[in-house]
Structures are given as structure tokens and as C-alpha cells.
N, C-alpha and C positions, 0 to 999 in steps of 0.2 A: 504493500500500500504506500503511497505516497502522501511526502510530505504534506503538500496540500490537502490530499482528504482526508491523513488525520486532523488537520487543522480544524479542517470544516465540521460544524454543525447544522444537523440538516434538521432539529428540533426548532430552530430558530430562522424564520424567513427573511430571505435578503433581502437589505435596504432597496426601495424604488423611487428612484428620482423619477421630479415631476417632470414633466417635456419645460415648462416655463423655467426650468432651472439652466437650461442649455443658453449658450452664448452662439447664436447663429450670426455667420457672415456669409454675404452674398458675394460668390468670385466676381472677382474683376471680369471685365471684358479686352481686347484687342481691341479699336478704335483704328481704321485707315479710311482714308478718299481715295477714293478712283480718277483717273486723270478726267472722267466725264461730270465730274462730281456728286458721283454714287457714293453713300455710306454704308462702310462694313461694319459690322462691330459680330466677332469672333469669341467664342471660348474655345480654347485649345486645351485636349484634358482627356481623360477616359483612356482603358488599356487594350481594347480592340482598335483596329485598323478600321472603322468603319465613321462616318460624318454624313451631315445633313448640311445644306445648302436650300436657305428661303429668299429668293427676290418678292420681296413685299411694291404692292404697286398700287398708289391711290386711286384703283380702277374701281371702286364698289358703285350698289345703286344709290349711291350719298350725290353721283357726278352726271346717274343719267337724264336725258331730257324725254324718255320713252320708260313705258316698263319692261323688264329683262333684258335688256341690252347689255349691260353691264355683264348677267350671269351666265346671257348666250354666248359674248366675245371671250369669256374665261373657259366654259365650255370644252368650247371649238376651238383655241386657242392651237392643242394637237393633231389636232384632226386636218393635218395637210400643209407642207408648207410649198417654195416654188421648188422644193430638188425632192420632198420626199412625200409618199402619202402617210395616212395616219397608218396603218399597220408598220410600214418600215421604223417609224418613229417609236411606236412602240417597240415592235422587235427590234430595233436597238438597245432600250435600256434591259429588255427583258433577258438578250444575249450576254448582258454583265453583270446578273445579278440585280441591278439598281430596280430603284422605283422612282418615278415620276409623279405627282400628281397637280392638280391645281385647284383653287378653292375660290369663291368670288364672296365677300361678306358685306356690312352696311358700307362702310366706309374703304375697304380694300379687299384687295383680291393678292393672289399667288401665286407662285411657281416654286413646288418643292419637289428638291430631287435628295434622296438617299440612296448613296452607295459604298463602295469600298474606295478609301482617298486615293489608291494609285488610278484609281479609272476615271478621276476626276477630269483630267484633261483630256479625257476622250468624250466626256459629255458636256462640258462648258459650248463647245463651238455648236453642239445641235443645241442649246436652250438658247443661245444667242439666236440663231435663225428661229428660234420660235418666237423670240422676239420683234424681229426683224421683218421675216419672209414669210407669216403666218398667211392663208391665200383663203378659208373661209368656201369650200366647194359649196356649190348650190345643192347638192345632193348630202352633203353631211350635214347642213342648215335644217333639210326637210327630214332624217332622220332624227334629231334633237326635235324638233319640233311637233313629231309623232309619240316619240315615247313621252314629253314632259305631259303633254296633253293628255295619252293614256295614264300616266303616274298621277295626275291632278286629278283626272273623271273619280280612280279609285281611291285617292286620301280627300274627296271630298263628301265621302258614304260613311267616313267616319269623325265619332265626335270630339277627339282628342285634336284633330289638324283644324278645324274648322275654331272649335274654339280659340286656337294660337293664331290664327288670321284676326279675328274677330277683337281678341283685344288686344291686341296690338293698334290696330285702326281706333279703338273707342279712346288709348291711351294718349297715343301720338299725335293721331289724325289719320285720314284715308290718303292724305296727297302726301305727308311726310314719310322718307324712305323707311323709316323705323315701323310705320303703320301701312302702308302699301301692298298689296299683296296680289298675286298672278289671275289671269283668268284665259281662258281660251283665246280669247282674239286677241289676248297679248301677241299670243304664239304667233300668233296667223299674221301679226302686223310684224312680225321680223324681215327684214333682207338684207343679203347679205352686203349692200351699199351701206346698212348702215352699223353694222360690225363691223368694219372693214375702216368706217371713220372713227368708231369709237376705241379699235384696236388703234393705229395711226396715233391720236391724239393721249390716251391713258397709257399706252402701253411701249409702242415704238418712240415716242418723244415724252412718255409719261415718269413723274416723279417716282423714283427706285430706293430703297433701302435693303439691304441684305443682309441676314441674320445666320451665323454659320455654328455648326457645334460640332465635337468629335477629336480625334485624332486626326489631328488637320496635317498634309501634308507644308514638308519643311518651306516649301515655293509659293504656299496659297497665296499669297497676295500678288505675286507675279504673275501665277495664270489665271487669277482673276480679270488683272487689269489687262491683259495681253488681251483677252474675249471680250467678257461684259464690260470692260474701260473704255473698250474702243467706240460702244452703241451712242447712238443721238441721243440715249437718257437723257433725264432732268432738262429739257426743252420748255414741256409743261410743268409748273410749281402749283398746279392743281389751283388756284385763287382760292383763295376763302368761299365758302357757299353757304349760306345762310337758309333754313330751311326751318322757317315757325314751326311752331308746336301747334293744334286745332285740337284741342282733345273733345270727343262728346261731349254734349251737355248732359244728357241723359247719364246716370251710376249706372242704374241695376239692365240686366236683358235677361232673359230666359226663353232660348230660341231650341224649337222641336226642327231636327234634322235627319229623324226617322221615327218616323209615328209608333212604330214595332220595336224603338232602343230601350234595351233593360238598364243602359248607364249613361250617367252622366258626366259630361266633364267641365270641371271649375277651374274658374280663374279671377281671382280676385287680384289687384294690379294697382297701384297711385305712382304718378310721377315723380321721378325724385333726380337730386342733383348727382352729377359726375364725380370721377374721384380725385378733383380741386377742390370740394367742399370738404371742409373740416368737421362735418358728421360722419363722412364718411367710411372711414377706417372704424369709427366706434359702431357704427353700425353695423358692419358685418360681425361682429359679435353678438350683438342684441338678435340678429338675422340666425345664426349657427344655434343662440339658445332657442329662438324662438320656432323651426322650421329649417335649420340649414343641415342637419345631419339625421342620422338614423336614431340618437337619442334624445332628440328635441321636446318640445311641450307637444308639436302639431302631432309626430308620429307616437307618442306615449297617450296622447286620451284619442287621437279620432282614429287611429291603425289598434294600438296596443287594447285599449279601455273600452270604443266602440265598437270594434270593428265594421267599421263606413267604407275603410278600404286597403288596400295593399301596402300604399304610401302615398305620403302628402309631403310637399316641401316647399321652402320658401325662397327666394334667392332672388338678388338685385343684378338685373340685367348688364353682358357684356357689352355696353356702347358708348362708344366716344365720346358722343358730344351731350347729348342730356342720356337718362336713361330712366328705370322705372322697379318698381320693387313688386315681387309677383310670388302669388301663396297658388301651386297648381296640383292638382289629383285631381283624378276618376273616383266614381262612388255609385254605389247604385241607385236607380232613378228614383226611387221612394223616400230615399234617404239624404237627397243632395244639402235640403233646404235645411237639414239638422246637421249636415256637416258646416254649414258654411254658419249657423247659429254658434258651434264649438270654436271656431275659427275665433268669431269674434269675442268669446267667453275668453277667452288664453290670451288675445290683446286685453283684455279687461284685466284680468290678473295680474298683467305684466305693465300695466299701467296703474296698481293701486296697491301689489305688494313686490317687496324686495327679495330678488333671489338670492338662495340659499350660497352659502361660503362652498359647502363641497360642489354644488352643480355648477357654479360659477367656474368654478377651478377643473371640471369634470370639459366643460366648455374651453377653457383657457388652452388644455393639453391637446386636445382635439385639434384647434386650430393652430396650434406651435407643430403638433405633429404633422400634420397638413403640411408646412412649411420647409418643415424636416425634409419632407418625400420631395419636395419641388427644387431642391439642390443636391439630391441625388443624382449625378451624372450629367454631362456637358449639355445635354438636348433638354432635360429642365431647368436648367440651368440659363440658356439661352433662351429657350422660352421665356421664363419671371423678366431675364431683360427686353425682348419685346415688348411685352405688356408693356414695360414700365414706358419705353423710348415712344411707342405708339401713343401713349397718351399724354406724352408731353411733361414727364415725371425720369427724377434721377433715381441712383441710389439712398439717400434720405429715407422715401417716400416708403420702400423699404425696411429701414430701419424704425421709424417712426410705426409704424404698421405693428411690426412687433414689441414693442414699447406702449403699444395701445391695449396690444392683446395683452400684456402683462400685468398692467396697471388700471385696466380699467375696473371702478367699483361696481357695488350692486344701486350705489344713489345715480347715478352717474346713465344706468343702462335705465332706471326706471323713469329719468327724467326722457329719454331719449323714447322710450315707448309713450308717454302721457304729448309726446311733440309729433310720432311720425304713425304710430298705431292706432288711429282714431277711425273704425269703421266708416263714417260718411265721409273720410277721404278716398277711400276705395274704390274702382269700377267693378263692378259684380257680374259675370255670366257664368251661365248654364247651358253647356248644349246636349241634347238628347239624341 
């Protein structure tokens, strides 16, 4: 037997530190320009040979003057350039392992590629021609345009999608990107004249940033600038676009979207500010006790106590420029109206008594450990610094965050539920 396990007693349970006891640092990043004036910012790190590479592009529907322009020119983006079709493009990256994809969101759109970093320089020069030489076939147009249409006809039979269109529009507005949402003659009113302008203007002369993690090869920023340095980037600085807010005047809706639905789906939803506001950070705590995790108040009485339904949760929307705080779950039809009666019982609680030291702390760990997982390894790593660069936030923003979660009291969250948890600030729907 060894020293050690004579040493040990196993009558006596090991001390457990709290997560809030941890001294968390966010890595640096690498910082260079491109001679086009494209921004990198790098983490170089991790023990595989393998890296991610994001050119982030202020292509989102925050820039279109149509709807789906934006998500049809992201799309199609691989789907053909002038040397190669979309199969060859794909069997490219397919033939190295890699993966490609691309992503179109409110505010930005994407081009991520992952692969192994010695292949890196065999895939920089096809992303660049996707940037560049993208050609937009009239027959891959009308292929995209049959499936979104088919995908729309069958997510709109059900009542979880419909809901998430519905208050989005009652929150934002129906003309606001944030509240906008598709319908058939969208599709039908695409051409490829005007993909072809909106690629051109966001995307081939459009504002760049790129976001890299991994085990970066020793040259990265050389064969970076040698490809993507060389493109007409940063032409368009995207202007400012100002886009009101029109929220409903109506709260409540309770709309039947199949006369035969056993369930229903909720969403309850109030506007609230970005995260330059200094509620901010304290409120995703108040968020985490109230509905942000699996041991919250929402999923302990209306999942655990009632059983209304599977899960409910709460969470303050990812967006830029304003955004919106949202309590969502499914429930059955008979029981909606008493789910969403519980809903507001637990804002009442939480606006007239003060939470408990252990739950607080039970809260506190939760989202320190959260934190934890988000600088495990160069790709979340680089991620947290996205987020942060995207919204116009340093490292501080960061640090101050978890100095919130640590320090926040229970006077402190109960003042912040009696200012933001007031049921008639809420939009209320129901869809069947």
C-alpha cells in the first residue's frame, strides 16, 4: 500500500471548492491587419494539429432592403463559382478531411472552415474565390427556393415555429429585422440579379473580420495575407442602419393553428437593453435563478411540482443592437393558461422575497462553471472573444461579468426582479 493511501481517510469526505472560488483568466488573443484592412484576432493553443478559421461579414438581414436576400446570398454562396460547381467545391474540402460551412444571422453572416492546419493553404485560395467569383446559377436559386418553401409549408403545421415568428414581430415589430419573418412569395420574389448585388456589395467589397483558433500553423498570418489580404474587403464599412423598434400595442394573443392540437406553445417576451447596459450582467443571474438552467424556480414548480411540461426556460436574446428577455415551453392545451398563471407567481416571489444564501450560491457555481467550460480549449476560447469584439466590448466586460456573478447579493437580484419582472410588461402568446 502506498504512502498516500495510508495517509488517506476515506471516513472523512474531501474538501469541495466552490467554482466562485476559482481565479478565471480569459487568454489573450493575437491581434494583426491584413494589408486590405481585414482584422484577425487568433488564439494559438490546443495539442492536436487541427484549427478553425471564421471570416465574419456584416452580410445579415440587419442590411437587406428585400426579405431573404441576405440568407439566400449566404446560402448559395457555395453553390458555384466561375472555375468550379458546387459539388467540386464540396469535394474538395470533403477530399481533406475539412468542413466548410456558412451561417447568415441578424446582423452577420459567415464562412467557417475546419480543418487540419497543414491543409490550410490549400483551402485559403478556394474561400477566397468564394468570395470573389461566387456566380449564383439560376438552377441552384430555384433548388433553394423549393426546399425553403417545402421546409416553411411543414414548420408552419407546427406550434412551437409559429409561435417564434409571432413574437418576435409583436416584440420588435413586423418591419424590424429582429421581428420579420419569411413567407412564400419571399421565395418567389428572389433573383439571382439581386444576390449577385447583395453578394458584390456585403460580401466581395463587404466589411471582414476573422476569428481563428487551434494549432495555428507557424506562417498563419502570411498565408492569410498572401489570399484573403489581397480581396477588395473592407470597401463597404456597412454605414450605420438604424432600424426602430414598432413593438405591438396589443400584450396578450392566443392564436389556434390547429383546431385538433393537444399542445401548446408559450412565449412570454418584454424588451430589454443590450449588453452596454449596466443591468445587464446582473441580470443574467437573476435570468439563471429564475429560468436559465435545469434547477431554476420555472423548471422546479411548473416541470418538477406541476408537471405542465418537459421544460421551460428563460433566456435574454443573442442581439446586437437592442434585444428582448423570453420565458419559452410547450404545455398541454388544457393547461397552458395555468402554466403561464405559475410563470407569473415565481416573478411575484422573486419580486417580494429574498433568495436563499445556499440557492444563491447553488446559482453562483452554475454560472462560474459555465464559464469554466467556455475557456476550455482555443475554439471556446475564441468564441467568448467574438462575442465580446462583435459587440463592441473588451476584455473588462469579461472580467467585470464574473465579479458580478460573484458578488452579486440577494437585495441586489430582488430589487432587479420588482424593476424588470412585472407581468404587464410582458407580451403573452399561445399557439395551439
Amino acid at each position: 500500500m502506498s504512502v498516500a493511501a495510508q495517509q488517506l481517510n476515506r471516513k472523512k469526505a474531501p474538501l469541495i471548492k466552490d467554482a466562485t472560488e476559482f481565479d478565471l483568466k480569459l487568454k489573450q488573443t493575437q491581434k494583426f491587419v491584413l494589408d486590405n484592412g481585414v482584422e484577425v484576432y487568433a488564439v494559438n493553443a490546443g495539442t492536436q494539429e487541427v484549427m478553425s478559421v471564421e471570416l465574419v461579414f456584416f452580410a445579415g438581414n440587419w442590411y437587406e432592403q428585400q426579405n431573404n436576400i441576405a440568407a439566400a446570398t449566404n446560402f448559395l454562396l457555395k453553390n458555384g463559382t466561375k472555375s468550379k460547381t458546387a459539388f467540386q467545391i464540396n469535394e474538395h474540402f470533403d477530399y481533406y478531411g475539412s468542413h466548410l460551412s456558412r451561417g447568415c444571422y441578424n446582423e452577420t453572416a459567415n464562412i467557417v472552415l475546419h480543418c487540419i492546419n497543414r491543409h490550410l493553404g490549400t483551402h485559403l485560395p478556394v474561400i477566397a474565390e468564394l468570395i470573389t467569383d461566387a456566380l449564383y446559377p439560376q438552377q441552384e436559386l430555384d433548388i433553394y427556393r423549393q426546399n425553403a418553401k417545402q421546409r416553411l409549408s411543414v414548420n408552419l403545421k407546427k406550434c412551437d415555429f409559429v409561435a417564434g415568428r409571432l413574437i418576435d414581430e409583436y416584440v420588435f415589430g413586423k418591419n424590424h429585422p429582429y421581428g420579420v419573418y419569411s413567407n412564400a412569395a419571399d421565395y418567389d420574389a428572389l433573383t439571382t440579379e439581386q444576390l449577385l448585388a447583395y453578394y458584390k456589395e456585403y460580401y466581395t467589397h463587404g466589411r471582414c473580420v476573422i476569428f481563428a483558433g487551434g494549432l495555428l500553423p507557424s506562417d498563419f498570418e502570411q498565408q492569410l495575407n498572401a489570399t484573403i489580404g489581397q480581396l477588395p474587403l473592407n470597401q463597404n464599412h456597412s454605414k450605420e442602419i438604424i432600424h426602430p423598434l414598432t413593438p405591438a400595442a396589443e400584450k396578450k394573443y392566443r392564436i389556434i393553428n390547429d383546431e385538433k392540437g393537444v399542445q401548446g406553445a408559450i412565449r412570454l417576451a418584454q424588451p430589454f437593453p443590450n449588453r452596454h447596459h449596466p443591468d445587464f450582467q446582473k441580470v443574467q443571474v437573476l435570468n439563471t435563478l429564475f429560468g436559465g438552467f435545469f434547477g431554476s424556480r420555472l423548471m422546479s414548480n411548473i416541470r418538477e411540482d406541476k408537471g405542465y411540461t418537459y421544460g421551460i426556460h428563460s433566456y435574454v436574446l443573442n442581439h446586437i443592437s437592442t434585444t428582448a428577455w423570453m420565458i419559452s415551453t410547450e404545455a398541454g392545451r388544457d393547461v397552458c393558461e395555468a402554466t403561464i398563471h405559475e410563470v407569473y407567481h415565481e416573478m411575484e416571489v422573486l419580486r417580494n422575497e429574498l433568495v436563499d444564501e445556499e440557492e444563491l450560491q447553488l446559482v453562483k457555481n452554475y454560472l462560474i462553471g459555465t464559464i469554466l467550460g467556455d475557456l476550455d480549449g482555443p475554439f471556446h476560447i475564441i468564441g467568448r472573444w467574438k462575442n465580446l469584439i462583435l459587440n463592441g466590448l473588451d476584455e473588462n466586460y469579461f472580467y467585470n461579468s464574473v465579479n458580478t456573478i460573484k458578488t452579486i447579493g440577494a437585495e441586489e437580484l430582488k430589487e432587479l426582479a420588482n424593476k424588470y419582472l412585472q407581468p404587464e410588461k410582458f407580451y403573452e402568446l399561445v399557439v395551439v
